[in-house]
VOGU-3710 file (C-alpha; in Angstrom, 3 decimals, decimal comma):
1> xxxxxxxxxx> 0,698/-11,152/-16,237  -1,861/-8,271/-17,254  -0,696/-5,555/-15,113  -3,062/-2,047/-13,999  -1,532/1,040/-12,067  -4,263/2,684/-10,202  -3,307/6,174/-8,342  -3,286/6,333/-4,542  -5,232/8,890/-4,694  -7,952/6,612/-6,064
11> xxxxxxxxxx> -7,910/3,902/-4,043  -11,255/4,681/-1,633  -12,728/0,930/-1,472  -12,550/-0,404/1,376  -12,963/2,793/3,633  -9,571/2,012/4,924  -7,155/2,891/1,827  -4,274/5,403/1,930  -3,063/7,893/3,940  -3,617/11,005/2,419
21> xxxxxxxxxx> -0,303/12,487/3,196  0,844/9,198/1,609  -1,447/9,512/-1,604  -0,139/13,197/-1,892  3,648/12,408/-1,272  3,069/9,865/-4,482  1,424/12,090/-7,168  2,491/15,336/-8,880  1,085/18,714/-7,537  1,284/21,492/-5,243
31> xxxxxxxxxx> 0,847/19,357/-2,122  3,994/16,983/-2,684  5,988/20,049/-3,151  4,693/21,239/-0,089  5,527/18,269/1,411  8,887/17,250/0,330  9,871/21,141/0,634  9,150/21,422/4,042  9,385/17,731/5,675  12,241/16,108/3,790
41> xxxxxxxxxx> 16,098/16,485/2,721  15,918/14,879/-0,464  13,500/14,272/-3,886  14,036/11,329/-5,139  12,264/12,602/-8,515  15,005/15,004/-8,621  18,408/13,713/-10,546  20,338/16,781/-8,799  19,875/14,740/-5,097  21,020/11,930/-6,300
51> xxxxxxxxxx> 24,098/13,276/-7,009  24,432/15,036/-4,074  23,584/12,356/-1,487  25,941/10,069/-3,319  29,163/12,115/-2,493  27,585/13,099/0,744  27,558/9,637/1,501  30,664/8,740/0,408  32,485/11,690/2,455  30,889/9,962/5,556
61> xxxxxxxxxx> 32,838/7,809/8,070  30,966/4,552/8,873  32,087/1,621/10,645  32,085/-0,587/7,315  34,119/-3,348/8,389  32,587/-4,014/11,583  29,484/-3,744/9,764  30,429/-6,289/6,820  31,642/-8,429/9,699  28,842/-8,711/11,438
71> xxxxxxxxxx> 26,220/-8,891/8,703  28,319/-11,880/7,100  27,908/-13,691/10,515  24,576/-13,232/10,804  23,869/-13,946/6,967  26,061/-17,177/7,570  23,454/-18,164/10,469  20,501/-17,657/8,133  21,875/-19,701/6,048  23,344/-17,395/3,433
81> xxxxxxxxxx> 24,849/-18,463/-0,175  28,099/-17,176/-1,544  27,190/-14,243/-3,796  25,164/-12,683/-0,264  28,897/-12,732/1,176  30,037/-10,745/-1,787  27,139/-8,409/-1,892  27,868/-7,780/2,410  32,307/-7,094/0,929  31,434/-4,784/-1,217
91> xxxxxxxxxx> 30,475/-2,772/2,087  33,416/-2,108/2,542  34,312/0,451/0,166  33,132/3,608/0,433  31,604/4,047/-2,661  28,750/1,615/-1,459  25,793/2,321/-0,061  22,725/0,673/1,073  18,928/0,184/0,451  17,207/-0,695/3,157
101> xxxxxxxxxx> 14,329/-1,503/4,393  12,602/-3,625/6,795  9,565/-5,080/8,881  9,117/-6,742/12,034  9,629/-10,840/12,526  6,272/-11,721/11,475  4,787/-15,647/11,961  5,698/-16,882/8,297  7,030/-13,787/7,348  3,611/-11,931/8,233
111> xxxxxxxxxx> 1,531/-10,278/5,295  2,391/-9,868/1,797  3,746/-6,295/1,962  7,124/-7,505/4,209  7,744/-9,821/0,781  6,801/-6,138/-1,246  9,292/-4,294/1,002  12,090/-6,858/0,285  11,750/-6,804/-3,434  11,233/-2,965/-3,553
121> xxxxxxxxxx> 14,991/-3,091/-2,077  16,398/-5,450/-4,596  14,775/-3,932/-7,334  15,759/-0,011/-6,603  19,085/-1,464/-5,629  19,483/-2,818/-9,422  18,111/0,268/-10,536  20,493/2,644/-9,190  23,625/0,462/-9,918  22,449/1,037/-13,500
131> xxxxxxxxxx> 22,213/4,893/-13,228  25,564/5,014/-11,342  27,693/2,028/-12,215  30,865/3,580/-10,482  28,949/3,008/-7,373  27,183/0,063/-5,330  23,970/-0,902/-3,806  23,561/-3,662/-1,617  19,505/-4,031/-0,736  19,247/-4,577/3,331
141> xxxxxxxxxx> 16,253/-6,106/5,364  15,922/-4,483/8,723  14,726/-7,025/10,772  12,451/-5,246/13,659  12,731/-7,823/16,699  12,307/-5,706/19,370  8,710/-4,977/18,535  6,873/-6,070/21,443  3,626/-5,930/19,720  3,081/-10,191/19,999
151> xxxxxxxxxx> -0,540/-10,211/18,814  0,166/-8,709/15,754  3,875/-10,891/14,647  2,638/-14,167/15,815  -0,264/-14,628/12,864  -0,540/-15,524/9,793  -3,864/-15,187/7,585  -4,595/-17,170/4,169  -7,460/-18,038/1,939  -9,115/-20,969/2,792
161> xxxxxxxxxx> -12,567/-22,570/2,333  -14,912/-19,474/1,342  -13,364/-17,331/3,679  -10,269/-15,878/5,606  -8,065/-18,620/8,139  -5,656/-17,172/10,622  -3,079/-19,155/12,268  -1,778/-18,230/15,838  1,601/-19,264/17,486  1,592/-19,635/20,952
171> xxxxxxxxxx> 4,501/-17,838/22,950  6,843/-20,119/25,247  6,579/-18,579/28,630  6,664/-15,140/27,187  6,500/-11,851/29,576  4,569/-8,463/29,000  6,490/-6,234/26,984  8,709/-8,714/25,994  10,666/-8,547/22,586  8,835/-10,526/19,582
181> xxxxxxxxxx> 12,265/-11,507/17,768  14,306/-13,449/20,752  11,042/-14,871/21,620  11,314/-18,830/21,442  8,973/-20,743/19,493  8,418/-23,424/22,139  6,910/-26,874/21,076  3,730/-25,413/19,965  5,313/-24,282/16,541  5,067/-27,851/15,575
191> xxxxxxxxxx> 1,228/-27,986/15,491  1,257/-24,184/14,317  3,095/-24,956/11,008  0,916/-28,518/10,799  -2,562/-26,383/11,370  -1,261/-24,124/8,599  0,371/-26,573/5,879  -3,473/-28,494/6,503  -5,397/-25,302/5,460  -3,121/-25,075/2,237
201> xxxxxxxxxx> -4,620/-27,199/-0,567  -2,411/-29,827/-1,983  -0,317/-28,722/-4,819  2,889/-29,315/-7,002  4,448/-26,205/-4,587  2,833/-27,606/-0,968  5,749/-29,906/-0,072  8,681/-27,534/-0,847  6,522/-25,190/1,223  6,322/-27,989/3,970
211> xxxxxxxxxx> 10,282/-28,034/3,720  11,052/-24,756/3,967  8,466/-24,211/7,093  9,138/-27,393/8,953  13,058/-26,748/8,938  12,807/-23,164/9,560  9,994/-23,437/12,109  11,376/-25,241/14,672  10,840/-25,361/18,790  14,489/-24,024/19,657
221> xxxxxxxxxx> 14,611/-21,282/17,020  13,096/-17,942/17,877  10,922/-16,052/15,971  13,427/-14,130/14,434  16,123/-16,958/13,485  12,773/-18,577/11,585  11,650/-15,064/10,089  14,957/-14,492/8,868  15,998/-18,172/7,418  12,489/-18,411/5,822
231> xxxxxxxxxx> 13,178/-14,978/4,013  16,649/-16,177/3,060  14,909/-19,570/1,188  12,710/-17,584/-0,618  15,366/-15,024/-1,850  18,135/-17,566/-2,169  18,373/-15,712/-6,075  18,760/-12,330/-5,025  21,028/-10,355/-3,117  18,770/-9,487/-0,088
241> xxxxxxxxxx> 20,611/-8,899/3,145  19,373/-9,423/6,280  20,061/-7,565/9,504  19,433/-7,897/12,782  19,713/-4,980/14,873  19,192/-7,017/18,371  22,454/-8,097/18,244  24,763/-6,602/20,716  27,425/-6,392/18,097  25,445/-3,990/16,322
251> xxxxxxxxxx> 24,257/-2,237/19,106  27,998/-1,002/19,748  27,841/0,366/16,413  24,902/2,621/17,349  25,966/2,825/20,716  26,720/6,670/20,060  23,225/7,082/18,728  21,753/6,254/22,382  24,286/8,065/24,384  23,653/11,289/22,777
261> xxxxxxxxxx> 19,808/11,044/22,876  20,276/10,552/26,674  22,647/13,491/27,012  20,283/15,845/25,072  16,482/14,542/26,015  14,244/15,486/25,184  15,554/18,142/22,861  14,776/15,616/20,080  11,418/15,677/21,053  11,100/19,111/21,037
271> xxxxxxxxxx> 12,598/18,751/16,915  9,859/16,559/16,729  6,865/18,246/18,108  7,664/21,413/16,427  7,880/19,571/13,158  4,499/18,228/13,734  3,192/21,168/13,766  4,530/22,176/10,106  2,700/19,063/9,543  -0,705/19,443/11,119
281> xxxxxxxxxx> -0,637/23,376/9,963  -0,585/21,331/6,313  -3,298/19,291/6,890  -2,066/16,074/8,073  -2,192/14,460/11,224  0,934/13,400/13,309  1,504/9,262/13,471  4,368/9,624/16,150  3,605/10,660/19,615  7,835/11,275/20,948
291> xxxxxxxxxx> 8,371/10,503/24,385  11,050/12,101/26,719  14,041/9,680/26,028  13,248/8,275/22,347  14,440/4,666/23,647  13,718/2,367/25,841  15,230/0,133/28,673  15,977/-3,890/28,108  15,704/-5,314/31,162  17,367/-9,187/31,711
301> xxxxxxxxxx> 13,967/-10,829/30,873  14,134/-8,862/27,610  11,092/-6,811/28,536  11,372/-3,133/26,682  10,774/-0,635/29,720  10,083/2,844/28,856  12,637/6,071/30,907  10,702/8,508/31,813  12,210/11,917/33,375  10,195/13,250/35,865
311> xxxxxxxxxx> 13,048/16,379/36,193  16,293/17,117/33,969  18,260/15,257/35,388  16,684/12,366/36,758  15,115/9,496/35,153  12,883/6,743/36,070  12,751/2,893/34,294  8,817/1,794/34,475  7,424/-0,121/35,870  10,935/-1,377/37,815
321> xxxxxxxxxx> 11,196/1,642/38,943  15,149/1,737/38,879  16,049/5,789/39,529  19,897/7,102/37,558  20,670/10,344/37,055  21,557/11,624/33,533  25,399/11,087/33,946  24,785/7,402/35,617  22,225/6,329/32,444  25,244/7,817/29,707
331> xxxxxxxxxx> 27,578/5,615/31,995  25,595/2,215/31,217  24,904/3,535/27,887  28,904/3,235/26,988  29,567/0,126/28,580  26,113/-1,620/27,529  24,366/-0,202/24,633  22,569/-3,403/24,191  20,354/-2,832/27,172  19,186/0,272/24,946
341> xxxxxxxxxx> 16,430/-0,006/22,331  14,868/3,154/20,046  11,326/3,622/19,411  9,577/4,332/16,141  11,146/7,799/16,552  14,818/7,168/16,821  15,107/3,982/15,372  15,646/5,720/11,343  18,044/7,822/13,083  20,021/4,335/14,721
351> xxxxxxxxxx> 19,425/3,147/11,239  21,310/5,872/9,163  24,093/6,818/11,477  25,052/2,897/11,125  24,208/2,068/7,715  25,687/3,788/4,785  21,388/4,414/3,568  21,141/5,855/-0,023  17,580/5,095/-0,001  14,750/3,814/2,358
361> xxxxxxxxxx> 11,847/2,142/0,665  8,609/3,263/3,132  5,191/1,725/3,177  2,281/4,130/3,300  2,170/4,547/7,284  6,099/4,831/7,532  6,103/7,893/4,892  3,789/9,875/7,131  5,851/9,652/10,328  8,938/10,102/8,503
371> xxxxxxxxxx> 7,693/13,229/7,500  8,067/14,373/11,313  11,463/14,013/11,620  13,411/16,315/9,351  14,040/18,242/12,609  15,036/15,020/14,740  17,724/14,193/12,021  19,635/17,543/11,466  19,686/17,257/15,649  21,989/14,441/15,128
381> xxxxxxxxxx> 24,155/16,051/12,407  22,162/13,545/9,473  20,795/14,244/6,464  17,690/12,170/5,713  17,896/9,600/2,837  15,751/9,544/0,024  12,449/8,141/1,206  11,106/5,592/-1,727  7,569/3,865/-1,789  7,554/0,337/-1,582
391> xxxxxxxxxx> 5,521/-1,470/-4,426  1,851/-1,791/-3,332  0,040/-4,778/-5,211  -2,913/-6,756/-5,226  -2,740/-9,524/-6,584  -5,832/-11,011/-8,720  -6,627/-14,741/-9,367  -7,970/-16,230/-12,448  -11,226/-16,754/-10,807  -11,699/-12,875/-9,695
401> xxxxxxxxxx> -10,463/-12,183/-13,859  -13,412/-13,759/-14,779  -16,028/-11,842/-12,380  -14,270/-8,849/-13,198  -14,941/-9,544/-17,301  -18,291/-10,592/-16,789  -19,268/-7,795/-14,438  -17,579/-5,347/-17,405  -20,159/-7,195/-19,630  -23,048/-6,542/-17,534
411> xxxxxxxxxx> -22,295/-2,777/-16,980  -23,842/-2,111/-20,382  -21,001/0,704/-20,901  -18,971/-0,981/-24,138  -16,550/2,321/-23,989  -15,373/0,283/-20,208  -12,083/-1,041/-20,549  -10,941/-3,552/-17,596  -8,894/-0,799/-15,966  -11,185/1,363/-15,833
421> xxxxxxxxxx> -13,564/-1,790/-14,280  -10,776/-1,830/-11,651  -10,798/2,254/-11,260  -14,621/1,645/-10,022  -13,834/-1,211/-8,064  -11,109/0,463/-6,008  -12,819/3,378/-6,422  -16,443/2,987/-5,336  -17,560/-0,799/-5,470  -21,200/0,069/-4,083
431> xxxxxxxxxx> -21,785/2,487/-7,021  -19,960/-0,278/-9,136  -22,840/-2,901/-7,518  -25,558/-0,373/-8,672  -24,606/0,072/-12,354  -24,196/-3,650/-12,377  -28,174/-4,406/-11,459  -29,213/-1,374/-13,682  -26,357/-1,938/-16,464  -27,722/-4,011/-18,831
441> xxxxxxxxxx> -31,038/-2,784/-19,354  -30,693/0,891/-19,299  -26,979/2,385/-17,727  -28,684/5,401/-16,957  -31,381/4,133/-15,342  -31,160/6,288/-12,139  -30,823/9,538/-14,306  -33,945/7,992/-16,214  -36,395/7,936/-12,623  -34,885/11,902/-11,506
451> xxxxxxxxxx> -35,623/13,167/-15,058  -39,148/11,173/-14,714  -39,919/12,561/-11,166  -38,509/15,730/-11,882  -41,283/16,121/-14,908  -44,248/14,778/-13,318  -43,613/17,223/-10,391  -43,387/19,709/-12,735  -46,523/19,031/-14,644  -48,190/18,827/-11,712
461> xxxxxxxxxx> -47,494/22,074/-10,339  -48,288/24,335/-13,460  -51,672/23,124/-12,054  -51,583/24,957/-9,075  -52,775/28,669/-10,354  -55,729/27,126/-11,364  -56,616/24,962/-9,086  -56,231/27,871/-6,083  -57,745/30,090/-7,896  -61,124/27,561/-8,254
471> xxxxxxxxxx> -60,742/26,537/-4,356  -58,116/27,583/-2,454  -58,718/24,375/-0,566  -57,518/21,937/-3,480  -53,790/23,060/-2,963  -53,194/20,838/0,038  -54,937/18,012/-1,657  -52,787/18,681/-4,714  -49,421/18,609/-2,722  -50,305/15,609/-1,232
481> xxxxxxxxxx> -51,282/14,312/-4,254  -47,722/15,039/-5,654  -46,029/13,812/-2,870  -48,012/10,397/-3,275  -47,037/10,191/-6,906  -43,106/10,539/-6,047  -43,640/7,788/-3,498  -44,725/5,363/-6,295  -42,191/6,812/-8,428  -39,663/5,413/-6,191
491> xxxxxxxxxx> -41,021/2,440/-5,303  -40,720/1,810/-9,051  -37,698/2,148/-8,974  -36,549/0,440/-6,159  -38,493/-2,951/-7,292  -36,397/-2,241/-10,537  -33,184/-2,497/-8,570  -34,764/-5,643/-6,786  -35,721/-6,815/-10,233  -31,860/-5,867/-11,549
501> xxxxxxxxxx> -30,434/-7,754/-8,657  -32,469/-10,684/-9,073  -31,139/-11,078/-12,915  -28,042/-10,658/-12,097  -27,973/-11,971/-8,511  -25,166/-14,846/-8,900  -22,768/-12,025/-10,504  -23,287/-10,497/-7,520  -22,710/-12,606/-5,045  -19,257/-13,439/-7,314
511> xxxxxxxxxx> -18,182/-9,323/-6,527  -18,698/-10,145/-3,126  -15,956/-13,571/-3,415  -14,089/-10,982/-5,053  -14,414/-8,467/-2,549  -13,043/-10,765/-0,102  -10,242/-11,169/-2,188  -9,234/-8,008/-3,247  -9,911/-6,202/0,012  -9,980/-8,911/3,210
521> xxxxxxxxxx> -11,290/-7,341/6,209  -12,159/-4,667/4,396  -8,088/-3,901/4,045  -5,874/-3,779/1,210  -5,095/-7,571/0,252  -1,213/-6,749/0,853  -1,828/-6,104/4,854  -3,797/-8,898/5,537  -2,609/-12,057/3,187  0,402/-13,807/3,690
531> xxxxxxxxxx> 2,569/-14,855/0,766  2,258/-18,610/1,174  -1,123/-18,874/-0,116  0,032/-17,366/-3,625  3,329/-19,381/-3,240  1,437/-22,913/-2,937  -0,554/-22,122/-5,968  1,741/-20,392/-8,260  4,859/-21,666/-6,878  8,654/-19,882/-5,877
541> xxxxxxxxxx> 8,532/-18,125/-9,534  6,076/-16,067/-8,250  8,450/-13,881/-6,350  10,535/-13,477/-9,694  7,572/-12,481/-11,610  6,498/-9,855/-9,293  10,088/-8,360/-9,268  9,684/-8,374/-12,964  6,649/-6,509/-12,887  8,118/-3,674/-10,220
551> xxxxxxxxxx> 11,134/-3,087/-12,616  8,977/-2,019/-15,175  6,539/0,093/-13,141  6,816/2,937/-10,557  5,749/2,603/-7,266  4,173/5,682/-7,070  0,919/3,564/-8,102  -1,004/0,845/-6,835  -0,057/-1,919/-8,935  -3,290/-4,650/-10,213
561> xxx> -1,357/-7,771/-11,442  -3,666/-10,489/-12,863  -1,820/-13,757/-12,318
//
């Protein structure tokens, strides 16, 4: 595998790329400083951290074996092999902490970056036991189910034909606001995973796919029992842990973590707001908008209701409508945390008061909103963990290899290596489009027609003196005259570039098949694709390969990996 880091920072095509606080936060300079100084805890370029978090950590009372408990039931149900149950004991000692990560319960394990996220965890998890081998790491997969957003987790997108499929599973009687993950799949997942496994083309891989799918993907699982045994099959080989945080079991554990957000609302909101505004006076705009009560209601249909408090101590469930006062909402807090569910805002915070986190591994959008809630976490007595990117790939076929070489060819630059091809395609693929159809005769052809007009302008004016001076008259006639002349000049060129095109017109329309590949829906391949389509044509080694790959690169780059 031929493997190309491109910076963050770089990555402009499609318009839709990075976030800029993102692309700073992952290169060296002024503005990460700024950032990390005034928005985070921790550096995780910085050895001295480490050091410190570990015994931090370790000093820390967590609830490990009611934790180990229940993640070895739930690993058991998602069908779990013997060395996960080892990984989940070593909780138990406090010189163990955890990686985690996580993504909501996506159809078929949703795009390509939830697989990323996974193997980000495993890998930094490896990493660190080798830096500190008195110490542990167990990577652990967050499992978002109480995302309501359905639209978004029932899809799944592939390759197929000349263009983009998406697949759609159809909710069993399913309510408004209702949580994705205890969602049943209902009898329409049958025909979902048959309309999918049909737009896969046959292949050595397709029926171990059709395995794995049909007995994961059935009507009485929900969507996330089949998210999380479908994620289990394909890293049966590596110690990824799975959690889900809708059980009630675990919601005792971060019972604690609701109460006191309901005793001190919205104070945390306050932490929040205030710093967003370190943030904006930086340059960056705010993701998270924090609400009153940073959690929401679960109602018995599993709907998530938001609390609103319309005075301090009063508080209103929409749309129910249900009125408690502050002490009555603490009071069902302690005896039923699990009808309590955090938002974006608290959820981190539920996250590290429960788990033991060394290290969260962030996507792009989750880095920026972190970055408002330094505040939120001293609140509640935390110190953040160190906030790691996840590897970013895309992922290039044989078939886009071979545009890419030929369209390095047909640039006419022999000083062009192929990552430097890949710099302009990332980069700016229109101007890459333009030295293609002007490459190969003359590379700078546009700096050829400005130096040309430029010149015959000038010419033309030295005539001026003279002419006024002979008949004031001929000056209009002249400026029209030079004004004609740049007309032709450019419709010169522009029958050049139709000329250019026309030479090289089936390379062209090969960048565009490439473009689709590289950047569907005009998004980074990773947010759109889901890992299926690679799997049935490269088969389950795939995920081995691209683990390989991330232990010998940082993440602080977009990784290119020619397969």
């Amino acid at each position: 595998m031929n493997t190309f880091l491109i910076d963050y920072q770089r990555v402009q095509t499609p318009k839709r790329g990075f976030p800029r606080l993102f692309s700073d936060y992952t290169t060296d300079g002024d503005a990460r400083t700024r950032l990390v100084t005034n928005c985070f805890h921790l550096d995780y370029r910085k050895d001295a951290d480490y050091y410190r978090h570990l015994g931090l950590l370790a000093s820390r009372n967590f609830r490990r074996r009611e934790l180990t408990t229940l993640l070895a039931r739930q690993n058991r149900m998602f069908g779990c092999t013997e060395r996960h149950l080892q990984e989940i004991e070593k909780l138990n000692s406090p010189r163990c902490m955890a990686i985690v990560t996580g993504q909501q319960t996506g159809l078929f394990t949703g795009p390509l970056y939830t697989i990323y996220k996974a193997l980000t965890a495993v890998v930094i998890a490896e990493k660190q036991k080798e830096l500190f081998p008195e110490y542990d790491f167990v990577p652990i997969f967050w499992l978002e189910s109480e995302d309501h957003d359905f639209d978004e987790a029932s899809s799944a997108t592939i390759f197929a034909g000349a263009g983009l499929e998406r697949v759609t599973a159809e909710a069993a009687h399913r309510l408004a606001d209702q949580m994705v993950g205890p969602t049943p799949l209902g009898v329409g997942i049958t025909e979902t995973v048959r309309r999918f496994l049909d737009l896969l083309p046959d292949s050595d891989f397709k029926p171990g796919i059709s395995e794995i799918l049909h007995a994961c993907y059935e009507p009485d699982a929900t969507f996330e029992s089949a998210f999380g045994r479908t994620m289990m099959k394909l890293f049966m080989d590596q110690p990824l842990i799975l959690l889900s945080t809708h059980d009630p079991e675990f919601k005792r554990l971060a019972g604690e973590v609701f109460c006191r957000e309901i005793e001190t609302c919205p104070a945390s909101s306050y932490d929040v707001v205030a710093q967003s505004s370190t943030l904006e006076s930086m340059g960056y705009p705010a993701q998270s908008k924090p609400r009153p009560v940073n959690a929401f209601y679960l109602n018995q249909q599993g709907q998530r209701q938001k609390i609103e408090q319309p005075v301090p101590e009063s508080f209103l469930v929409l749309p129910d409508r249900q009125k408690f006062t502050r002490h009555q909402l603490i009071e069902i807090c302690q005896d039923h945390p699990e009808r309590f569910s955090p938002n974006v805002i608290l959820r981190p915070i539920v996250q590290d008061s429960v788990l033991p986190t060394f290290a969260y591994i962030a996507g792009p959008g989750e880095v920026s909103y972190l970055a408002q809630y330094r505040k939120a976490y001293e609140r509640f007595g935390l110190v953040m963990p160190f906030v790691m990117p996840r590897g970013s790939f895309t992922l290039v076929e044989s078939k886009v290899t071979r545009t890419m070489d030929r369209v390095l060819k047909v640039t006419g630059r022999p000083s062009f290596s192929r990552k430097q091809v890949y710099d302009a395609t990332f980069e700016d693929l229109h101007q890459l489009r333009k030295s293609m159809v002007s490459g190969a005769e003359n590379h700078d052809i546009d700096l050829l027609f400005e130096q040309t007009g430029t010149e015959v302008a000038k010419t033309l004016s030295k005539l001026e003196p003279m002419l006024v001076k002979m008949d004031p008259t001929l000056q209009p006639v002249l400026a029209a005259s030079t004004g004609q002349i740049a007309k032709i000049i450019d419709g010169i060129r522009e029958k050049t570039y139709r000329a250019g095109r026309r030479k090289h017109e089936e390379l062209l329309q090969q960048l565009d098949k490439a473009e689709l590949n590289l950047f569907p829906e005009s998004k980074p391949q990773e947010r759109v694709i889901n890992i299926f389509y690679y799997l049935n044509k490269y088969g389950p080694g795939l995920i081995g390969d691209l683990k390989k790959v991330l232990h010998g690169y940082s993440t602080d780059a977009h990784l290119i990996v020619e397969l």
